[in-house]
VEXLUM-44492 format. One record per residue (C-alpha): residue number from 1; x, y negated, z negated. Coordinates in nm, 4 decimals. Layout:
BEGIN
(marlo NUM,(X,Y,Z))
...
! end
This chain:
BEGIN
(marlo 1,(17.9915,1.6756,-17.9914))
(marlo 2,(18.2895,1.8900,-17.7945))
(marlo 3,(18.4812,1.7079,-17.5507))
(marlo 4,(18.4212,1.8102,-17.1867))
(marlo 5,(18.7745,1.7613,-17.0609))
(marlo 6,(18.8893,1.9981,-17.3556))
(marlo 7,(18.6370,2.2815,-17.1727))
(marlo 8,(18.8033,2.2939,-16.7632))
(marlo 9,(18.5544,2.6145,-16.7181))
(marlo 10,(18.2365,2.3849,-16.7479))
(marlo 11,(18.0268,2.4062,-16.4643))
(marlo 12,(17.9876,2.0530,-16.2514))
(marlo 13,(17.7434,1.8056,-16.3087))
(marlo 14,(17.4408,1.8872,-16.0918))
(marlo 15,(17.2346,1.5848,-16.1194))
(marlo 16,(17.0991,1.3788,-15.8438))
(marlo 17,(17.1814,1.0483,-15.7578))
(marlo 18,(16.9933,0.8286,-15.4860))
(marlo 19,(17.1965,0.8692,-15.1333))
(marlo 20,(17.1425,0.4883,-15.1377))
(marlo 21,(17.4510,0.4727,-15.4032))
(marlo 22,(17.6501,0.6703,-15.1543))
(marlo 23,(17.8154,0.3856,-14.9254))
(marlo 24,(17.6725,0.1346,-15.2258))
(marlo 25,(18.0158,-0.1352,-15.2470))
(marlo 26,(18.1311,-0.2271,-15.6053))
(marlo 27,(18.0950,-0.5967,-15.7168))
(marlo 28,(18.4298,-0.7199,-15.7900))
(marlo 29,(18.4967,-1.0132,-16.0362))
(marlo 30,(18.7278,-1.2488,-16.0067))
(marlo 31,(19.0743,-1.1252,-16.0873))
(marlo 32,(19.2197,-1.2140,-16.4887))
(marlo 33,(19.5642,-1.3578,-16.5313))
(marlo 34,(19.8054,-1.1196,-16.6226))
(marlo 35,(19.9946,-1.1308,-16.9792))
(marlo 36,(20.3627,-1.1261,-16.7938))
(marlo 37,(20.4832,-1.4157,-16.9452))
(marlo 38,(20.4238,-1.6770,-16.6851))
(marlo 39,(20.1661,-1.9290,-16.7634))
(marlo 40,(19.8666,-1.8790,-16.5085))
(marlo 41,(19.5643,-2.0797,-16.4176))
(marlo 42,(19.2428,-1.8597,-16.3496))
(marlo 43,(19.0754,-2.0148,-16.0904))
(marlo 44,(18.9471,-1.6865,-15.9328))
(marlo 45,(18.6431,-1.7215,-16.0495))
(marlo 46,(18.3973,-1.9516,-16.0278))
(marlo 47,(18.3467,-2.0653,-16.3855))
(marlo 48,(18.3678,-2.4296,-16.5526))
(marlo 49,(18.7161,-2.4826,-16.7138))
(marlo 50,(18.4811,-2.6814,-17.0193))
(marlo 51,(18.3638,-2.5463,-17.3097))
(marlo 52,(17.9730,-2.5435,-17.3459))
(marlo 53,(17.8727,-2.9157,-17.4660))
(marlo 54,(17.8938,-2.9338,-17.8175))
(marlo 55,(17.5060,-2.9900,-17.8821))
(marlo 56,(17.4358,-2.6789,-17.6653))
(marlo 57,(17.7193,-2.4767,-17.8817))
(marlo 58,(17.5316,-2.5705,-18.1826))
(marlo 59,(17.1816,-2.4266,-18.0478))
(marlo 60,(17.3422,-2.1145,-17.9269))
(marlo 61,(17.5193,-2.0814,-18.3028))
(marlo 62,(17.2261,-2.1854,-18.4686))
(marlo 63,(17.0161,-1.9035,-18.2746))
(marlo 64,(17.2051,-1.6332,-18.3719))
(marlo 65,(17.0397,-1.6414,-18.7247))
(marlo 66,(16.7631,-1.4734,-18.6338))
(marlo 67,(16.9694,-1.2502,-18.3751))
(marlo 68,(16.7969,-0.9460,-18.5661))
(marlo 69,(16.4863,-1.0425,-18.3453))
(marlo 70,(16.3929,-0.9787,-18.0190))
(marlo 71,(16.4107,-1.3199,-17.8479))
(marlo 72,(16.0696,-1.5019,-17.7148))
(marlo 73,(15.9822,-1.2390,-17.4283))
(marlo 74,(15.8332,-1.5438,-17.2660))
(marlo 75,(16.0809,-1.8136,-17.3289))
(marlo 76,(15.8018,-2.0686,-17.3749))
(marlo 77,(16.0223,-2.3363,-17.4635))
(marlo 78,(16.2627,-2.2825,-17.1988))
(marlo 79,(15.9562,-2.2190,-16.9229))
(marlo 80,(15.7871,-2.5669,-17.0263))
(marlo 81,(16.0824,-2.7899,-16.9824))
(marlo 82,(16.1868,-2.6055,-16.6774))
(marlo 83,(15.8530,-2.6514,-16.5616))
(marlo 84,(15.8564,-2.9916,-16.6535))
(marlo 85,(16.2063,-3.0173,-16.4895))
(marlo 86,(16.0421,-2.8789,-16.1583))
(marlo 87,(15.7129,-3.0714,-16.1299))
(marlo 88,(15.5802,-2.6849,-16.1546))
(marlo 89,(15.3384,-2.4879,-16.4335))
(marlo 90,(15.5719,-2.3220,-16.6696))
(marlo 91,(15.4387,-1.9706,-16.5173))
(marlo 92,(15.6366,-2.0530,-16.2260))
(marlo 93,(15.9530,-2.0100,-16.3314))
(marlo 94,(16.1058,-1.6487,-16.3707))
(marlo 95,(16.3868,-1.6040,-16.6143))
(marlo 96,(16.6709,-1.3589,-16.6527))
(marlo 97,(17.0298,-1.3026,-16.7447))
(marlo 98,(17.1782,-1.5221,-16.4713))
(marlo 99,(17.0618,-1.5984,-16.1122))
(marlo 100,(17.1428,-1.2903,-15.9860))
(marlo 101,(16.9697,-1.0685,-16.1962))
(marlo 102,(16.6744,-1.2962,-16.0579))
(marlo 103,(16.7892,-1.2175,-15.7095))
(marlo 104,(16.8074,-0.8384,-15.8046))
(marlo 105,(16.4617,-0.8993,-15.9497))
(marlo 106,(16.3405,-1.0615,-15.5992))
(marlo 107,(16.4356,-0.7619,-15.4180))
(marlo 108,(16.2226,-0.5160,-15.6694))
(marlo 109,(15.9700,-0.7413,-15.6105))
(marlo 110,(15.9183,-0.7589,-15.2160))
(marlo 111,(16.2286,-0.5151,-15.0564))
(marlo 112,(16.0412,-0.1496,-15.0348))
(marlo 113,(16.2616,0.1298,-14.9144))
(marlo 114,(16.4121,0.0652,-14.5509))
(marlo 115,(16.3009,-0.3168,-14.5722))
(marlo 116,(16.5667,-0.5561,-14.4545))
(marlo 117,(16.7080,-0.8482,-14.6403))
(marlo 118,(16.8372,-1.1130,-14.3868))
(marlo 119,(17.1672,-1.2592,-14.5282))
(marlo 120,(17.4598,-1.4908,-14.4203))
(marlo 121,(17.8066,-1.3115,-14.4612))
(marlo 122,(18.0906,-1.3820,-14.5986))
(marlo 123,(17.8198,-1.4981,-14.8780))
(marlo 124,(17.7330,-1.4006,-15.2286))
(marlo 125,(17.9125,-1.0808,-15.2602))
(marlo 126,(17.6201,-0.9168,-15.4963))
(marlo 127,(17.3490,-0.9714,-15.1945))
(marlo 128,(17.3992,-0.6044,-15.0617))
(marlo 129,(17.5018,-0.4682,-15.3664))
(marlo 130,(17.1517,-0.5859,-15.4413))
(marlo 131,(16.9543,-0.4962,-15.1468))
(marlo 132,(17.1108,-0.1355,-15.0978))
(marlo 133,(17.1043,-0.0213,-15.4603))
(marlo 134,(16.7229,-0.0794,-15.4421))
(marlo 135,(16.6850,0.1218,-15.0933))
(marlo 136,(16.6393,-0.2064,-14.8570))
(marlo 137,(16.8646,-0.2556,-14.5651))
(marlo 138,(17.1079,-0.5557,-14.6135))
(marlo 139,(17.1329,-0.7214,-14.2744))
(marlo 140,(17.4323,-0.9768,-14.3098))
(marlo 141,(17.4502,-1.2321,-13.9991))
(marlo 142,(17.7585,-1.3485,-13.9414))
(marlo 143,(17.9011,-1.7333,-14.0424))
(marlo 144,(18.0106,-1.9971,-13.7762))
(marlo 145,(18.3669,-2.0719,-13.7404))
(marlo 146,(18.3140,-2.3297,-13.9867))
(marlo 147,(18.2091,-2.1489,-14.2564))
(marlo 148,(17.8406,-2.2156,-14.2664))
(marlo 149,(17.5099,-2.0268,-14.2078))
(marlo 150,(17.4044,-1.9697,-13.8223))
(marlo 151,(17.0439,-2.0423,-13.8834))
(marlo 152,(16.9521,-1.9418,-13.5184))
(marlo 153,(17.1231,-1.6208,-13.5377))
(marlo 154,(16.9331,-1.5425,-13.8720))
(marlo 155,(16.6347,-1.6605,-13.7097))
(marlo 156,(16.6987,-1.3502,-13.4567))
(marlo 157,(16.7876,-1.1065,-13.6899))
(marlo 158,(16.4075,-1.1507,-13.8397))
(marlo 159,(16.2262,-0.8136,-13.7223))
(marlo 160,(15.8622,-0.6519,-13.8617))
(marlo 161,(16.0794,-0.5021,-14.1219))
(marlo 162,(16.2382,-0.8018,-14.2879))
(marlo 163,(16.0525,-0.8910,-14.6295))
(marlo 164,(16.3579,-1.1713,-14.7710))
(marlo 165,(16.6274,-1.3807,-14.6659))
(marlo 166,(16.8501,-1.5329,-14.8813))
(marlo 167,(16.9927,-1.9007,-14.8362))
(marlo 168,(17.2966,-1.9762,-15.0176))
(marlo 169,(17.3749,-2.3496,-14.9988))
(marlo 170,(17.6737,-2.4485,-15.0791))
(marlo 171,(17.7255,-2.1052,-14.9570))
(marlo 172,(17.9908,-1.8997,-15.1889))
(marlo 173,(18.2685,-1.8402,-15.1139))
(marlo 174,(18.2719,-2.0832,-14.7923))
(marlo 175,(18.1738,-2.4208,-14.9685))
(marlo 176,(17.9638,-2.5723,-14.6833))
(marlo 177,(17.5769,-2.6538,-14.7649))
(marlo 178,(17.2205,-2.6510,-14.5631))
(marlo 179,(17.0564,-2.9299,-14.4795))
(marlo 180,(16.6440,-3.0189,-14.5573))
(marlo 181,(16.6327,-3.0619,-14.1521))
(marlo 182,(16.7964,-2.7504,-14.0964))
(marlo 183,(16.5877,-2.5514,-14.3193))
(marlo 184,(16.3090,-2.6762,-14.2515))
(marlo 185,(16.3889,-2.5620,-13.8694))
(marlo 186,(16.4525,-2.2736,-13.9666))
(marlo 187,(16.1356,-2.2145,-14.1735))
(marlo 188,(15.9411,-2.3359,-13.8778))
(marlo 189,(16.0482,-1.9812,-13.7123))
(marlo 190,(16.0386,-1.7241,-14.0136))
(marlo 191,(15.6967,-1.5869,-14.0686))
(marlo 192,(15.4932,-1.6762,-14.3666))
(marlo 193,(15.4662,-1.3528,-14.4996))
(marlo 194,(15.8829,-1.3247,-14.5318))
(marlo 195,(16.0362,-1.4698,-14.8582))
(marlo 196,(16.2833,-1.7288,-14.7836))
(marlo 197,(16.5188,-1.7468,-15.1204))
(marlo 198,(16.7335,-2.0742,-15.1671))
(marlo 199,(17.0290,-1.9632,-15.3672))
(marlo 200,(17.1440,-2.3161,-15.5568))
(marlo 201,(17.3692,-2.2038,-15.7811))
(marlo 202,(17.6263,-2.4685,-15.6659))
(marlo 203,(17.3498,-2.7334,-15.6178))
(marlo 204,(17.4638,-2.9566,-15.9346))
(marlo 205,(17.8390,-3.0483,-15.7273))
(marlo 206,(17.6681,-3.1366,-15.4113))
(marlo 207,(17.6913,-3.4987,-15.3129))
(marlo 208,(17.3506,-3.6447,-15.4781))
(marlo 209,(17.3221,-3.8657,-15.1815))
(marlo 210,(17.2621,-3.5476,-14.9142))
(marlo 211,(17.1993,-3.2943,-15.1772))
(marlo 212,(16.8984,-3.0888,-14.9803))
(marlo 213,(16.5237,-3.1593,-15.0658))
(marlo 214,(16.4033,-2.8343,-15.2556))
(marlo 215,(16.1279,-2.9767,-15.4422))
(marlo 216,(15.9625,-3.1091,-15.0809))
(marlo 217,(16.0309,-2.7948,-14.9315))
(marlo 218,(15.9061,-2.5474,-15.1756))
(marlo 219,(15.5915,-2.7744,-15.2102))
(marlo 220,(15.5315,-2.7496,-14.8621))
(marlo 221,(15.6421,-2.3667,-14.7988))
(marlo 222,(15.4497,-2.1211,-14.9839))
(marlo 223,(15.6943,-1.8233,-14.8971))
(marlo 224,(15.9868,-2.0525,-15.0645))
(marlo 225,(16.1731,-1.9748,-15.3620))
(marlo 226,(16.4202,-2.1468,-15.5466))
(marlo 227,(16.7147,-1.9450,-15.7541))
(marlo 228,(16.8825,-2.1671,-16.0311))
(marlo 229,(17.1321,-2.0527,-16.3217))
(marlo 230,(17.3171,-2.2321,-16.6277))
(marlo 231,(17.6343,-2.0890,-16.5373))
(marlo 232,(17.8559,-2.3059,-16.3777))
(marlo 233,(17.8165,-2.6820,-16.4641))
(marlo 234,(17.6388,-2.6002,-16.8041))
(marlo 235,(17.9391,-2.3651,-16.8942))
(marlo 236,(17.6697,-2.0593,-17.0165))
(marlo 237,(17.8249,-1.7859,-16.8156))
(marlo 238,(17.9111,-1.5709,-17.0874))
(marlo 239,(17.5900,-1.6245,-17.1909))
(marlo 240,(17.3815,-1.5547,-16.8589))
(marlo 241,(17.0771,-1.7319,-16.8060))
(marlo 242,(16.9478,-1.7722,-16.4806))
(marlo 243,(16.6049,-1.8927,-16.3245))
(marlo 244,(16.3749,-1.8493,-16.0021))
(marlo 245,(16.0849,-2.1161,-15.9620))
(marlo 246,(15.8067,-1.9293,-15.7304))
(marlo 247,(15.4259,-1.9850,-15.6422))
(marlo 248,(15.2507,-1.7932,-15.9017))
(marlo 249,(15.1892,-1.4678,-15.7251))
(marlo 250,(15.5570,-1.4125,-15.6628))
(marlo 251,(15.6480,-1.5865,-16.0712))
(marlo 252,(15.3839,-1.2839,-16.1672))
(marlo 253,(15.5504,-1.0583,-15.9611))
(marlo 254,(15.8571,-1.1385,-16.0831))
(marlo 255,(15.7465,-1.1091,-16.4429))
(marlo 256,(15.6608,-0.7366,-16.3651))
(marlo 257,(15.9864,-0.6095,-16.2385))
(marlo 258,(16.2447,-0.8081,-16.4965))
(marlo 259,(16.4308,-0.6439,-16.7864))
(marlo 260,(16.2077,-0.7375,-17.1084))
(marlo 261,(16.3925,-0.9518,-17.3409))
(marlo 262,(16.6501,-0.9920,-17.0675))
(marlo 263,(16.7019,-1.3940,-17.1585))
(marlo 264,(16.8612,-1.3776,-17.5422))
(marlo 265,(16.7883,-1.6234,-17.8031))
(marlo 266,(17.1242,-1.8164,-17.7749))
(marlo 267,(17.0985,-1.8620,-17.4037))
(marlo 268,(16.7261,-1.9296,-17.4584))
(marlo 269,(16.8591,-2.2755,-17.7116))
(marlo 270,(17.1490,-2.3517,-17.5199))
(marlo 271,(16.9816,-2.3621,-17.2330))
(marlo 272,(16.7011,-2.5653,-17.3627))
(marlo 273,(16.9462,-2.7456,-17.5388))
(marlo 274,(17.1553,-2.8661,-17.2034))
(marlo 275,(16.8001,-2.9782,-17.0214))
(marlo 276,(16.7967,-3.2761,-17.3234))
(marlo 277,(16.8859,-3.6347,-17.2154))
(marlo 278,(17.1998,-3.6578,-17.3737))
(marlo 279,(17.3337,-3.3020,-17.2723))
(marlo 280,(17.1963,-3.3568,-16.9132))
(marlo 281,(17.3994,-3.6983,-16.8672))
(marlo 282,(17.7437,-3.5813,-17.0127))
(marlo 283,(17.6574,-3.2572,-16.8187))
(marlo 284,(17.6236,-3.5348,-16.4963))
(marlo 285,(17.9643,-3.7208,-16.5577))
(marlo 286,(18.1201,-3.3505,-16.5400))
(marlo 287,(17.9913,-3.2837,-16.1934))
(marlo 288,(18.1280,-3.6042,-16.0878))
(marlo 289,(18.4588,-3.5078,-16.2155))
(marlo 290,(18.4776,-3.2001,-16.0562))
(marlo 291,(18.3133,-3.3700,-15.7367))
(marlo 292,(18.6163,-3.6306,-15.7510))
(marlo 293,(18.9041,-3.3554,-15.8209))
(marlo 294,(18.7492,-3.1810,-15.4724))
(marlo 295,(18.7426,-3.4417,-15.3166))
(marlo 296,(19.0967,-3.4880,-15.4151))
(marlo 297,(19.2329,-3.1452,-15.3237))
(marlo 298,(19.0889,-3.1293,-14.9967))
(marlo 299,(19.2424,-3.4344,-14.8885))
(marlo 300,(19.5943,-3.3430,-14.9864))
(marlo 301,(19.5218,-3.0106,-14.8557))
(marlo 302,(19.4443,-3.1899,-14.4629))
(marlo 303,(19.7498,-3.3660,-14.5557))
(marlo 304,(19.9164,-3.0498,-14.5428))
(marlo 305,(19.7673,-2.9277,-14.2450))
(marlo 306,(19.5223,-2.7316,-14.3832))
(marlo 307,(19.1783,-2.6865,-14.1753))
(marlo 308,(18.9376,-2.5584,-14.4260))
(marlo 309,(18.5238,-2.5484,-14.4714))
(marlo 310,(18.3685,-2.8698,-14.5870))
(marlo 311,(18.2964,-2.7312,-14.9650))
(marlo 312,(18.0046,-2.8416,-15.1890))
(marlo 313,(18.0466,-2.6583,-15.4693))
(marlo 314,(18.2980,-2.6114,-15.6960))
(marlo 315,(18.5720,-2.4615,-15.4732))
(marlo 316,(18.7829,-2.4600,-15.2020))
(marlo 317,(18.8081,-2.1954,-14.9744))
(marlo 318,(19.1172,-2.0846,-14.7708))
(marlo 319,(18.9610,-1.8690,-14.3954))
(marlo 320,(19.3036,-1.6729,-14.3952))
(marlo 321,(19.2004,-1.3733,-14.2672))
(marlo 322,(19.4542,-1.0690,-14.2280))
(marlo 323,(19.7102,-1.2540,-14.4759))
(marlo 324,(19.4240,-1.3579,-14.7610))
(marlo 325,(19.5705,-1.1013,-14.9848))
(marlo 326,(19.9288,-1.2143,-14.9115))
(marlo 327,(19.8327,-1.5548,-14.9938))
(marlo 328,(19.6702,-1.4367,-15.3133))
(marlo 329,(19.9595,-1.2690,-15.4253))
(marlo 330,(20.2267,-1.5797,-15.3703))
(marlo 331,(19.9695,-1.7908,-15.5664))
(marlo 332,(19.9610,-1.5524,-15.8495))
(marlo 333,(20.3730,-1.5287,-15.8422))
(marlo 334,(20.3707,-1.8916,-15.8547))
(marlo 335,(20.0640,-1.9281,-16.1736))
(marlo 336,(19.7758,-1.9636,-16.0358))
(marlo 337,(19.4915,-1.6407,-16.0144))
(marlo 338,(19.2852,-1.6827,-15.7026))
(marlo 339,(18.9993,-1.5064,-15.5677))
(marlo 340,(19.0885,-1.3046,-15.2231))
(marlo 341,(18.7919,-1.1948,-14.9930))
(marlo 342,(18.9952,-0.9324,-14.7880))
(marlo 343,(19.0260,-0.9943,-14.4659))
(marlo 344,(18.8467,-1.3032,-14.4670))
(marlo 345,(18.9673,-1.5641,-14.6895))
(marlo 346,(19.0723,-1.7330,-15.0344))
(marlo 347,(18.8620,-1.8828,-15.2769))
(marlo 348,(18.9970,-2.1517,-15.5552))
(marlo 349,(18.7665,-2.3003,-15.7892))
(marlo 350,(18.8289,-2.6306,-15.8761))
(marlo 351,(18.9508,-2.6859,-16.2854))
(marlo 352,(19.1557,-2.8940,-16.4913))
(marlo 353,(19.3874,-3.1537,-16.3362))
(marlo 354,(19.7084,-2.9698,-16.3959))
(marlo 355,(19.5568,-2.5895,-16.2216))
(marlo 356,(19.4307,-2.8720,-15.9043))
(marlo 357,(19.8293,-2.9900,-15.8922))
(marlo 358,(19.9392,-2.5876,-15.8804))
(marlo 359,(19.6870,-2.5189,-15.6403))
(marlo 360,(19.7815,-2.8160,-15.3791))
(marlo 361,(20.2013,-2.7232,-15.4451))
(marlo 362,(20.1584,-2.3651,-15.3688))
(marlo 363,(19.9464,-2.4188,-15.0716))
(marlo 364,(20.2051,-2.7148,-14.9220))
(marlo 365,(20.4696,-2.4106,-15.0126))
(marlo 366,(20.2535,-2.1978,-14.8118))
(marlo 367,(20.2285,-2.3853,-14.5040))
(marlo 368,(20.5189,-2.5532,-14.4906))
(marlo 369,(20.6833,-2.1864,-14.4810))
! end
């Protein structure tokens, strides 16, 4: 086959893309330390620092000997313990590679062209990507000055045309977390026939002891649905595997619109392999870890003067504003790669010990400047 930059008198392309794509923004990943020959930290994006248990590395090794077959379209296994997991029928859950893809198969499912998709913002940076790329209208609502959702302002933005809102708690990039009173207020005003989607991605570095009530709330809410993925605490991100637990006609639903094969026989066994008692309690004494380190670095950051969101997940996040990317760039001088927002703020996840220490003497350089 020619080359067509060799060949300057070939006529332009003159296919036709959707005008949704038009104003469509890209997804941008957290930035990857440069090779400049200072020793950097990536904490830009939000990723566990650990290696993938062990037992879970074996099953994902172990899988790849039959890697020249298609995986279990249905991930039975996987379905049944997740099922079990969830107190649901293994039909329930919806599977795909990582939670967003299940969010992008959410919007398929219920967002027609010109539906709106109710949304905090600053939140998950793929929600509009999401909603617009599909022909929906992303309607992002404002966060309080404290970083959280404004439940009675998304409450209000509800119109005839909304068909989904997405709740991400702890919210990324802003750390702070819903509630079970607070959503279930807010469910008490969103109509039954509008999907509510509760984006936990972060759910496993909540404090257990207020950690919010999904199981009683998507028993009693038939319009709930829960978005899960094995990404962060269970280390699979380069592996993406991510799961929705719905009432059955939205799991079918779900089912319809999805990639086939889109889970893949390693993340299928490690997966499985980090729901097993052992797996799940070492995976437990690593979310207290990173809990503790937090909990650390936010109170040497207010020692420092620092007023920042109270975070749940697995970061800290810095509301700069106009200097975020000025701050990002004195961090990454200094070794550490951290995740600016533009105009709104910094994120840093939270890693090993010695990337925690960088983080805290950069930002008491910072302010003390």
């Amino acid at each position: 086959m020619s080359d067509p930059a060799a060949h300057p008198d070939q006529p332009a392309e003159t296919i036709r893309l959707r005008p949704a794509l038009e104003n469509l923004p890209a997804y941008i990943a957290g930035k990857p330390a440069a090779d400049d020959g200072i020793h950097r930290y990536k904490v830009s994006s939000n990723e566990s620092h650990l290696p993938p248990i062990p037992s879970v590395r074996d099953a994902a090794v172990a899988a790849m000997e039959s890697s020249n077959r298609y995986p279990d379209a249905s991930a039975q296994q996987l379905r049944a313990a997740l099922g079990q997991k969830h107190g649901v029928d293994p039909a329930q859950i919806a599977l795909s590679t990582g939670s967003v893809a299940v969010s992008g198969d959410l919007v398929r499912a219920v967002v027609g062209e010109g539906d709106e998709v109710v949304h905090a913002w600053r939140s998950f940076e793929a929600y509009p990507i999401l909603v617009g790329s599909h022909g929906g209208t992303p309607v992002p609502v404002p966060l309080t000055a404290a970083g959280e959702h404004d439940l009675e302002a998304m409450a209000a933005a509800i119109t005839e045309r909304t068909r989904l809102v997405l709740l991400c708690t702890p919210n990324n990039p802003t750390g702070p977390s819903l509630s079970t009173e607070q959503v279930e207020d807010f469910l008490a005003r969103v109509p039954e026939d509008v999907v509510v989607a509760i984006d936990e991605a972060y759910r496993e570095f909540h404090d257990p002891a207020t950690v919010l009530g999904t199981a009683g709330i998507f028993r009693r809410h038939g319009n709930v649905v829960l978005l899960r993925t094995f990404s962060k605490l269970q280390g699979l991100a380069g592996l993406r595997i991510g799961y929705a637990v719905a009432h059955p006609r939205l799991a079918r639903a779900l089912g319809q619109v999805t990639v086939p094969f889109g889970a893949g026989a390693p993340a299928q066994a490690a997966a499985l392999a980090s729901l097993a008692p052992e797996a799940a309690e070492e995976l437990e004494h690593r979310a207290e870890q990173i809990r503790s380190e937090r909990s650390r670095v936010m109170a040497g950051l207010r020692e420092q003067g620092w007023e920042l969101p109270a975070s749940q997940g697995n970061f800290v996040y810095f509301p700069l504003g106009e200097r975020s990317g000025e701050f990002a760039e004195f961090a990454d001088a200094r070794g550490l790669v951290l995740r600016a927002y533009g105009t709104d703020g910094v994120r840093a996840t939270i890693a090993e010990e010695e990337a925690n220490d960088r983080l805290l003497a950069i930002a008491g350089e910072w302010i003390a400047g």
